[in-house]
Every structure is written in C-alpha cells, then in structure tokens.
C-alpha positions as CSV (number, residue, x, y, z in Angstrom):
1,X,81.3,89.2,92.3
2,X,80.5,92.3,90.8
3,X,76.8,93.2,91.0
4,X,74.9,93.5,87.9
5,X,73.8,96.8,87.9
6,X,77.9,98.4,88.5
7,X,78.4,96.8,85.2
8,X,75.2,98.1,83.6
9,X,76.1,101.5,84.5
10,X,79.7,101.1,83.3
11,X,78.3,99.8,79.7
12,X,75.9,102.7,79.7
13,X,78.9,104.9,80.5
14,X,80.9,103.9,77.7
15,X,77.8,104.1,75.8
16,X,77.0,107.6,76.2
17,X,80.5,108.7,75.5
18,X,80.6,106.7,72.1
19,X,76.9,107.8,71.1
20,X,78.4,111.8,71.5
21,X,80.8,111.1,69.6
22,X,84.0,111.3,71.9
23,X,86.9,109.6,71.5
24,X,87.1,106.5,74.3
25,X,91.3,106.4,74.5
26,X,91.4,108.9,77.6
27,X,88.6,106.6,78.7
28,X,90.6,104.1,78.6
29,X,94.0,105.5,79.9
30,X,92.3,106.4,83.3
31,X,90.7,103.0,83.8
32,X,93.9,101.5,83.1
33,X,95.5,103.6,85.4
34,X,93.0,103.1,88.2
35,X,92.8,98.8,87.2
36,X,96.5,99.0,88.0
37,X,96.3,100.5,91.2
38,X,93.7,98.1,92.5
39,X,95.9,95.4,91.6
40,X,98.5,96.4,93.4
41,X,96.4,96.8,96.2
42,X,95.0,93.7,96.0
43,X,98.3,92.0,96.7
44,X,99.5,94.7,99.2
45,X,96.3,93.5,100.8
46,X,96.7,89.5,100.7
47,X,94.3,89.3,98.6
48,X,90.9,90.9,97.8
49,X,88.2,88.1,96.5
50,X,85.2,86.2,96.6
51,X,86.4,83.4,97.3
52,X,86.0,81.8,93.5
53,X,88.8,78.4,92.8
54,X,90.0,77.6,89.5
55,X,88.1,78.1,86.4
56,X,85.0,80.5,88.8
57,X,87.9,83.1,89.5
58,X,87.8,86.0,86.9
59,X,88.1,89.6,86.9
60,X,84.9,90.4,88.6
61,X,85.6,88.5,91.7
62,X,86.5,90.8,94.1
63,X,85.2,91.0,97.4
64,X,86.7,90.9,100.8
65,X,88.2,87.6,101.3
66,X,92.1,87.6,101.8
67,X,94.4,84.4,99.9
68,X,94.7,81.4,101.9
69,X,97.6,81.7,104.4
70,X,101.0,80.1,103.4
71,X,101.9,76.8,104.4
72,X,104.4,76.1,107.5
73,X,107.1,74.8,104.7
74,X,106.8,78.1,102.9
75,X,107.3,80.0,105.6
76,X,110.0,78.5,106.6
77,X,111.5,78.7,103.7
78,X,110.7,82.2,103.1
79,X,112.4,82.7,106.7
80,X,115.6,80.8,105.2
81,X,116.1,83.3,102.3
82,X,115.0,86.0,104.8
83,X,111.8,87.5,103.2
84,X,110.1,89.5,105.8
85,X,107.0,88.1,107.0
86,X,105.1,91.3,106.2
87,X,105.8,91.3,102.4
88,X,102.7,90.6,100.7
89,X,102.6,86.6,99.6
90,X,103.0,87.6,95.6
91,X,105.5,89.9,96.0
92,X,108.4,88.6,98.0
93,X,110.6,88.8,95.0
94,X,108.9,91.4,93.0
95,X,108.7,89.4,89.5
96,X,104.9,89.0,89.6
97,X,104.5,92.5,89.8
98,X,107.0,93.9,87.7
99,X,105.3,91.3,85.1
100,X,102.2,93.1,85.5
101,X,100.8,95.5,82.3
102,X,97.5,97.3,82.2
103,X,97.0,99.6,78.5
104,X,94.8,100.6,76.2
105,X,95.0,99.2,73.1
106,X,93.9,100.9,70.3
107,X,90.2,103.1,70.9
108,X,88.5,100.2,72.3
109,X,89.8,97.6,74.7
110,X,91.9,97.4,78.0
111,X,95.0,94.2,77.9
112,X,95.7,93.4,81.0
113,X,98.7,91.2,81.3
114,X,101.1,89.4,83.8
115,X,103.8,88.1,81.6
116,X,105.7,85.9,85.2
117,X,105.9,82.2,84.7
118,X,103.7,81.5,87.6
119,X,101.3,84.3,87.1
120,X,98.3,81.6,86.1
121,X,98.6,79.7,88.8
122,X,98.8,82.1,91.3
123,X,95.4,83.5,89.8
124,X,93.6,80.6,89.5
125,X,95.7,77.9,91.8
126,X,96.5,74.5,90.2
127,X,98.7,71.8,90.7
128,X,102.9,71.6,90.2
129,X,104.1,68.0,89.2
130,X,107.6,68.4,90.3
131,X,110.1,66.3,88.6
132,X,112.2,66.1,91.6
133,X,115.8,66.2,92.2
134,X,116.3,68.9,94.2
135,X,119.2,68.5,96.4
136,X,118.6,69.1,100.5
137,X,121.2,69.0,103.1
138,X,123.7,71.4,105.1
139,X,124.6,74.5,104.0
140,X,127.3,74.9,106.3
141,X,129.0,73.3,109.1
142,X,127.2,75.3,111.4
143,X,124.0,74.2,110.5
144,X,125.3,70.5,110.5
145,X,125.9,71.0,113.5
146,X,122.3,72.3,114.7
147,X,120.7,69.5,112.3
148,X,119.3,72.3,110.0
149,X,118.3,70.7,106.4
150,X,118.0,73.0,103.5
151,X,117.1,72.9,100.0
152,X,120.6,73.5,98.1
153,X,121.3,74.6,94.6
154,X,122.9,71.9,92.9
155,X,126.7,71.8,93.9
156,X,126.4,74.1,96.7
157,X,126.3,73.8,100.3
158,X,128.3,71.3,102.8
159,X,127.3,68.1,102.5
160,X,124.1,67.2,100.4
161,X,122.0,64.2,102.3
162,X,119.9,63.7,99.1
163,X,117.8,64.8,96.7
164,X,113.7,64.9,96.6
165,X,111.5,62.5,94.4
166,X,109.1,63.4,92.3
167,X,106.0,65.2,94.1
168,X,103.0,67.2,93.7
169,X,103.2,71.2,94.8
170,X,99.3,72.1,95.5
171,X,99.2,76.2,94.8
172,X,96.1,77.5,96.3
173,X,94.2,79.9,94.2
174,X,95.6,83.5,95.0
175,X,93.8,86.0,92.3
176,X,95.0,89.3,92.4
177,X,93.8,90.6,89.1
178,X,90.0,91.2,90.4
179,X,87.9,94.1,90.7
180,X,85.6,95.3,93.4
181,X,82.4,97.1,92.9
182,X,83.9,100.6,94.7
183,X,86.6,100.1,91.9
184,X,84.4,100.2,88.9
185,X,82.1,103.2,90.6
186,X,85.3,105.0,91.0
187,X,86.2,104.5,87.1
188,X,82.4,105.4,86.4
189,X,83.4,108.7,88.4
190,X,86.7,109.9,87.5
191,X,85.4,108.9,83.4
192,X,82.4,111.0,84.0
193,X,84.2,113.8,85.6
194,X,86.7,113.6,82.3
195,X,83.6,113.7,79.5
196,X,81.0,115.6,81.8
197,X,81.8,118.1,84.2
C-alpha cells in the first residue's frame, strides 16, 4: 500500500501547479504514460502487490509480492496449446493487454481501463460457475493411443469420451493495475521537472 505521505506529496504537486495557474493536461499525459508502463511491468513481472484479495485490492496496492502460481491443470493446459512457460500469466494470448487504456480525460482526471472480458477477475479474483458441457477426449489417434484426454471444441477431435458438468473455476486474485510508491515519486519527478526546472 502506498504510504501516506507519497500521496500527500502527489496532491500537493498537483496543487501547486493548479494554484500557478498552469494548465494540468501535460500533467496528466506523462502520468498516463508512466501508469501505463508500470502496468505492463507489473505483469511482465508476475505480478507486483501487497498481497490485498477481492474488494482490499485497488490501485494503491503495490508492493512486492508476485500472483499466486498457476495451477498444475493450467499448466498443462497452457503446455497443450503450447504457451511458453515464460510468458507472463496475463498475457499468454495478449487480449488483457491489448484491452488496456490509460488517458487523460479532459484537464482533470486519468481513465484507466481494461475493456477484456476477464479483466475484473483477474484484478480482483472471484469465482467462475461454469455451466459445463465442454467436450474432453482424443484429439487424434495418436493421442488415443498414449491415453492423452483433452478438452475439444465442440465437433472436433477423434473420439469425444464426454463432456464436463457443471463446476466452479476459483481465479485467484492477480491485480496488475497497482502502483508502487517508486512509481508515484517518479511521476512527482518527471511532473516537476515538466512545470519547474
């Protein structure tokens, strides 16, 4: 969690700039620059937190815990559709982070967005009630052979053995749009360098 007085000298920043009479927009353009590069390093990183679940995770969590590691199913089937292992967890298929927006908006306020259907609950973790139905079997007659099972897409694959019934899917919380303290000294910097020096 950010400390109190990183903040305070953030809001006095900001502050001083207004009370001079400055316009806040290039403010603004080089914080959102800089949030969106700590983001992305948060999930290059596995994950950069303090450790807050649920509804305690918001932007001012960062500190130096990584995300909880995947579970042995995932894995696996990350290995199936032959994601490296060194990808970062939220960005094995790039969506989350294409999905990912930080502007300005206007002369006072900073939108950060992830517009990816399971941006949420990758952020806060939560729990998937799966309808079921998902088919599982042999792909091909090769892996028949070996007794490998797979998840299918409907209609596809060798022989389907059956289909899954309804179930939960526990995500575990992963935030990735936190900030650490050196982030929000380095915006105090490279704003004061901007209005002041």
């Amino acid at each position: 969690m950010l400390s109190r007085s990183i903040i305070k000298g953030f809001e006095q920043l900001l502050k001083k700039i207004k009370e001079k009479g400055k316009d806040i927009s290039p403010a603004l353009r080089i914080i959102s620059g800089l949030a969106e590069e700590t983001i992305l390093q948060n999930i290059a990183s596995h994950g950069r937190y303090d450790g807050s679940e649920g509804s305690n995770v918001t932007i001012f969590s960062g500190g130096n815990q990584k995300w909880k590691a995947l579970a042995p199913s995932t894995k696996k089937a990350y290995q199936v559709k032959g994601y490296s292992p060194l990808l970062p967890t939220l960005n094995r298929n790039k969506n989350l982070v294409a999905s990912i927006e930080v502007n300005p908006e206007k002369k006072s306020a900073i939108v950060i967005s992830a517009n990816s259907p399971y941006a949420a609950i990758h952020q806060f973790g939560g729990i998937i009630n799966h309808p079921g139905g998902t088919e599982y079997g042999f792909m091909t007659k090769a892996d028949a052979s070996k007794g490998k099972i797979l998840f299918l897409k409907k209609g596809s694959g060798y022989m389907v053995l059956g289909t899954t019934k309804p179930h939960k899917i526990e995500i575990p919380a992963r935030p990735y749009l936190v900030f650490q303290d050196k982030d929000i000294k380095e915006w105090i910097d490279a704003i004061g360098d901007f209005y002041f020096r």
